[in-house]
N, C-alpha and C positions, 0 to 999 in steps of 0.2 A: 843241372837238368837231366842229366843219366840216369840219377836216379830215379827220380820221375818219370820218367821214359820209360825207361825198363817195366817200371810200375804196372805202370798206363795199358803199356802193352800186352801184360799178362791180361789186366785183368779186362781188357777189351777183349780177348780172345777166350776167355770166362763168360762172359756177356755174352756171346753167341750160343752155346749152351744153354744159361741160365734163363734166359728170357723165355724159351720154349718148353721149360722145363714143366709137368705134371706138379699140379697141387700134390699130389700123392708124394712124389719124389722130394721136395720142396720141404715137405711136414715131416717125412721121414729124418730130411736130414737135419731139421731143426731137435729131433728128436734124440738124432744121438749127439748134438752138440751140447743140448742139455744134459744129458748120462755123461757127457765128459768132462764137465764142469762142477757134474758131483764128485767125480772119481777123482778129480784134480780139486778138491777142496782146501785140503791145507794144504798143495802147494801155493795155491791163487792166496789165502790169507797170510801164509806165512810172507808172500812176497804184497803182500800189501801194507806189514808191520814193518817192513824194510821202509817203505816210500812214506809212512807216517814218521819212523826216527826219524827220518832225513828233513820232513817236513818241521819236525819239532826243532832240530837242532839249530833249522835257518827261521827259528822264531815265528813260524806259519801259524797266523791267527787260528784260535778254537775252533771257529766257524767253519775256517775253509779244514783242517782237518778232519770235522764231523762230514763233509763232502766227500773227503779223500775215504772214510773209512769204510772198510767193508767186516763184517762179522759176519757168522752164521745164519743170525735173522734176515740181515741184509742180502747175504750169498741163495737166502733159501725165495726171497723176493725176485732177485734174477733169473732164478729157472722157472719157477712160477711167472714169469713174463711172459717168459719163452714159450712155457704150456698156451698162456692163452694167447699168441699171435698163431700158435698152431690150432687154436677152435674156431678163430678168424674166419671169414670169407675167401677166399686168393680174390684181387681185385683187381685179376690180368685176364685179358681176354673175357669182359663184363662189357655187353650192350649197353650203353644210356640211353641212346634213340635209334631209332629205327623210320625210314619214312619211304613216302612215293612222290614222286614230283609227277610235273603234268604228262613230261613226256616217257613216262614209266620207269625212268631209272630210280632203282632202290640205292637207298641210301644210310650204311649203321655206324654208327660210334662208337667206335671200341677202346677197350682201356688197355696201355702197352708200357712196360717199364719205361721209367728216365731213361737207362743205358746204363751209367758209373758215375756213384753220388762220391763227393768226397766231405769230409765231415771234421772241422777242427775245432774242437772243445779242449777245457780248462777241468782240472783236477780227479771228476767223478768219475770212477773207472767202470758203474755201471751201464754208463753213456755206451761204452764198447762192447759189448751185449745186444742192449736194446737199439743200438741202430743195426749192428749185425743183424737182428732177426727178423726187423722192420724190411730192411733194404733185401732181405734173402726171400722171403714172402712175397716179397710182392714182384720180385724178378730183377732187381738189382743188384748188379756188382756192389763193393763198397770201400774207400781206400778213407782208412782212420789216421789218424795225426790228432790224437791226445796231446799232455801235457807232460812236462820234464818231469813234474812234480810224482806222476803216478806212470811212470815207464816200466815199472818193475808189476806191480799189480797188473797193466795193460800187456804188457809181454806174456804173463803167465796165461789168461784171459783169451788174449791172441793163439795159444799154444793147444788150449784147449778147445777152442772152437776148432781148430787147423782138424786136432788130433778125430773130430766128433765128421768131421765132414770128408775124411779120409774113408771112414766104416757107412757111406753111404754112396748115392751115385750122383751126386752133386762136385764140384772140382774146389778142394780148398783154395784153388786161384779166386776164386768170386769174393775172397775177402784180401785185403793188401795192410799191412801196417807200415807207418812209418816207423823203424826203431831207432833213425839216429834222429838224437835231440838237436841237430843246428838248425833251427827259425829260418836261413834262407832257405830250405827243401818245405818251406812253410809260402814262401814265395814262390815257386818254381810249381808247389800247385795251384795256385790260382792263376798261374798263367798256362796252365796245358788242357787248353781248349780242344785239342786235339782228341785227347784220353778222357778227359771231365767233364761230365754233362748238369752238374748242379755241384753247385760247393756249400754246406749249410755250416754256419760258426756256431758254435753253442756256448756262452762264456761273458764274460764281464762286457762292459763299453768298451772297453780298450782293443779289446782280440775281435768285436764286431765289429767296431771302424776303421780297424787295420785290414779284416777281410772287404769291406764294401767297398774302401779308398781303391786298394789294391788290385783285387782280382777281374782279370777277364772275362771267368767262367763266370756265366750265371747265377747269383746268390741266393739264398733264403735266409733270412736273417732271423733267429731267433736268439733267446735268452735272458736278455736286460729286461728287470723286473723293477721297475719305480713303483709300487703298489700301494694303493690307498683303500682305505676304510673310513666310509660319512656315516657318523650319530646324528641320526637326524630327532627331533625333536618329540616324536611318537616312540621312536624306539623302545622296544621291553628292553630294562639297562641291563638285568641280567644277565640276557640271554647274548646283549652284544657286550658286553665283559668278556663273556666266556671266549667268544669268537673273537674280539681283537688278544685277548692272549691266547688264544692258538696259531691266529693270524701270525702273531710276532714271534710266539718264542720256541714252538714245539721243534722247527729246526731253523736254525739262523740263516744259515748261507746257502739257501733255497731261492728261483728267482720268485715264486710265489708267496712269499713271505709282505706281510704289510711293513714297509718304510714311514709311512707318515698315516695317521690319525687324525681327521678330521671332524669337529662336533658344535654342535649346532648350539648358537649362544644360550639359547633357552635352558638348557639343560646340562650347561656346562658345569657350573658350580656344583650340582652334584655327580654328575657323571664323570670330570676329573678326577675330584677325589679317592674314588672308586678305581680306579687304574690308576693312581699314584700309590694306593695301598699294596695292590696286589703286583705290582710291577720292580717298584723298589729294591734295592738293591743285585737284581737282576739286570734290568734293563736302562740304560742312558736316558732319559727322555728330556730333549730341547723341544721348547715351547715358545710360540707368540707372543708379547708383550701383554696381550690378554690373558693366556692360558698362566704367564708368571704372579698374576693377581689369584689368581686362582689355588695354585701348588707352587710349592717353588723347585723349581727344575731349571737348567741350563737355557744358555737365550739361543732359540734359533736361528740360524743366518740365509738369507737365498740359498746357498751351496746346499744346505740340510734337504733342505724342497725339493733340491734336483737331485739327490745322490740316491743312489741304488746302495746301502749301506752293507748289507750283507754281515751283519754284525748282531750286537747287542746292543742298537740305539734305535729309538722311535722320534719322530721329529711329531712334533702335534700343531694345529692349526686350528682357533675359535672361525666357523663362520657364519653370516648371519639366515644364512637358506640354503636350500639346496642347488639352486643356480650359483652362489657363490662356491658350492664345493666341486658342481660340473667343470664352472671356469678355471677351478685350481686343478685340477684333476686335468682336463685336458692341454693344459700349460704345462705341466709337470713330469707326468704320466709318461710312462716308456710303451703306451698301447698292451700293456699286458695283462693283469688281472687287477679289476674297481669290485667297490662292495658297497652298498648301501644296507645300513641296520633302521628299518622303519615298518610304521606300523601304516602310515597313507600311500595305499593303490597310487593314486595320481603320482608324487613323490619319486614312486618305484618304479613306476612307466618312463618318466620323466626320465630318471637317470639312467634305465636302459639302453633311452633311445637316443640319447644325447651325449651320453662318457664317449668316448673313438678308444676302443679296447678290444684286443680278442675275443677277452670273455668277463663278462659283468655280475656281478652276484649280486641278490634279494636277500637278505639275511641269512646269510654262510660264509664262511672263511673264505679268504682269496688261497687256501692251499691246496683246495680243491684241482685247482687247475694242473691237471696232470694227466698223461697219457694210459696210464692204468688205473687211475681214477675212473676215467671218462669211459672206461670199458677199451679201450686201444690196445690193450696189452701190455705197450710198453710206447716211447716216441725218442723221434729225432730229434724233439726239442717242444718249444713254445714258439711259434710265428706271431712277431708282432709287428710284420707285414700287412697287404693288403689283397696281393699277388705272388707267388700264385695258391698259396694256402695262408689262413690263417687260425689262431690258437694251437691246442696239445697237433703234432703231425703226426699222423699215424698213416698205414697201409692206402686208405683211398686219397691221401693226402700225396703218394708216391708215384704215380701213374701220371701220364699223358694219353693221349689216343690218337689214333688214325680214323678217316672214313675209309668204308669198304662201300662201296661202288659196283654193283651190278648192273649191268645193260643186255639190251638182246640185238644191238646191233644202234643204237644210237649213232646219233651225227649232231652236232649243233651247229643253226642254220645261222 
């Protein structure tokens, strides 16, 4: 717990600082943590091709390597994050209301960082960026605990943010890394309530029900993406062709990515066949005892239904309406991104208001769902909560408030 401690304590005394800190000062130093992340460019890749060998040698699926990987296109995505959490709003110290009660005390709602987020995610090394500049904007410390897998890539990453916010008047305290890989310093933060005012996991089933079982500190759970896509019977087949193969394949081990396929009997026999062509020797696809009359693909099992796949497999389901695909959908479904391909308003309405998801799509890709997507810049994750944010988290997702209370001599009688 030392370690932690020690942690806690710098960057609580970061926190006092940071919180009061000028948008101006704020943007500047996100400014030069960008410039230092260019200037450190091939070292951050070169230590990223370290943590890919390593991944390759211990037989680390395709999927999660394309996670793991960072190139130039990707590196020039991260500072481009960064620029636009810096065109942001600051969402500190922001009125929401304002009022007068009868006996004249004024009453406003202000917006005030967490305090110190702590944040434990699996492989993405851009995760350590974009929650950095999310948590620094908006007046948050931030204490990172990535994964074994990307220590080398997160170290360089970490070094160069340190390096960018040294050349500004911000305290490189206001960010914390964990750099030794032993899992119990994985426990010891969720239990220091003392230092941790929100713990957010970002990462498989496994690493989020190890955080919620576990920790004391306050969660936010995001990540697990069970994602579906309904052909409903109006559908232009096209247009949802195109969209379940983006849905599935543009990047695998994304939580946004569609797992399971679902299509409306009417239109099955030719809308299968049409994504058994184009999908073929690509992608795995296990199908319903219906969908096996139809194409012949593997049979699939309850497990397929429930599994967040993170792979090159689609699991398909025939059913008979759209109420049958809500019911699977909300049985199934990890609360994170639904899609409906239809050409009937009612239909559309219908599955809006009735999927329990983050975020629901009318004919578009469930990959949508992302934090610089959504215009955010960049996020802490996906919340497939309820409380206290839910979908992409971004900056006004970060914040708590206080009332401020004016009186001119008040007494309650």
């Amino acid at each position: 717990m030392t370690y932690i401690r020690d942690l806690g304590i710098s960057l609580k005394n970061a926190e006092k600082q940071l919180s009061i800190a000028s948008t101006r000062d704020k943007n500047i130093a996100l400014e030069k943590v960008a410039e230092a992340i260019e200037n450190n460019r091939e070292e951050i890749l070169k230590a990223n091709q370290l943590d890919i060998e390593i991944g390759k040698k211990e037989n680390m699926s395709s999927a999660l390597i394309d996670r793991l990987m960072l190139d130039h296109e990707r590196l020039n995505g991260i500072i481009e994050g960064i620029k636009t959490v810096i065109k942001l709003s600051d969402p500190i110290w922001q009125s929401k209301k304002v009022w007068t009660i009868e006996n004249g005390l004024t009453i406003s709602q202000m917006t005030t960082p967490l305090g110190v987020i702590g944040i434990v995610y699996e492989s993405r090394p851009n995760v350590t960026v974009d929650a950095f500049s999310l948590a620094l904007k908006s007046g948050n410390c931030i204490i990172l605990r990535g994964s074994s897998s990307a220590i080398n890539s997160n170290l360089a990453l970490v070094k160069a943010i340190k390096e960018g916010l040294r050349d500004s008047s911000i305290s490189e305290d206001v960010v914390g890394f964990i750099d030794d890989t032993d899992r119990n310093l994985v426990l010891d933060m969720l239990k220091a309530n003392e230092y941790i005012d929100l713990i957010i996991p970002r990462g498989g089933r496994g690493l989020i029900q190890f955080v919620i079982e576990n920790s004391t500190v306050p969660t936010l759970q995001t990540g697990e993406g069970n994602c579906h896509i309904f052909v409903d019977e109006t559908a232009k087949l096209d247009d949802a062709l195109n969209i379940v193969i983006n849905a599935k394949t543009q990047r695998l081990g994304v939580c946004n990515a569609c797992e399971t396929l679902l299509v409306h009997e009417r239109i099955a026999d030719i809308f299968l066949p049409m994504v058994y062509e184009s999908l073929k020797g690509k992608i795995e696809m296990r199908g319903c005892n219906i969908t096996n009359k139809i194409i012949e693909v593997n049979k699939a099992t309850e497990e397929d239904y429930e599994e967040e796949f993170l792979d090159a497999i689609l699991a398909i389901k025939i059913v008979k309406d759209v109420d049958e695909a809500i019911d699977h959908i909300n049985k199934y479904g990890t609360k994170h991104s639904e899609a409906i391909i239809t050409e009937n308003l009612t239909n559309a309405n219908k599955f809006q208001r009735r999927v329990d998801a983050s975020t629901v799509y009318v004919n578009a890709s469930t990959r949508f769902t992302d934090g610089s997507e959504f215009g955010f810049g960049a996020e802490m994750g996906i919340s497939t909560q309820k409380t206290h944010a839910r979908g992409p988290v971004g900056l006004e997702q970060l914040v708590t408030y206080k009332y401020l209370v004016m009186g001119e001599g008040q007494i309650r009688k």
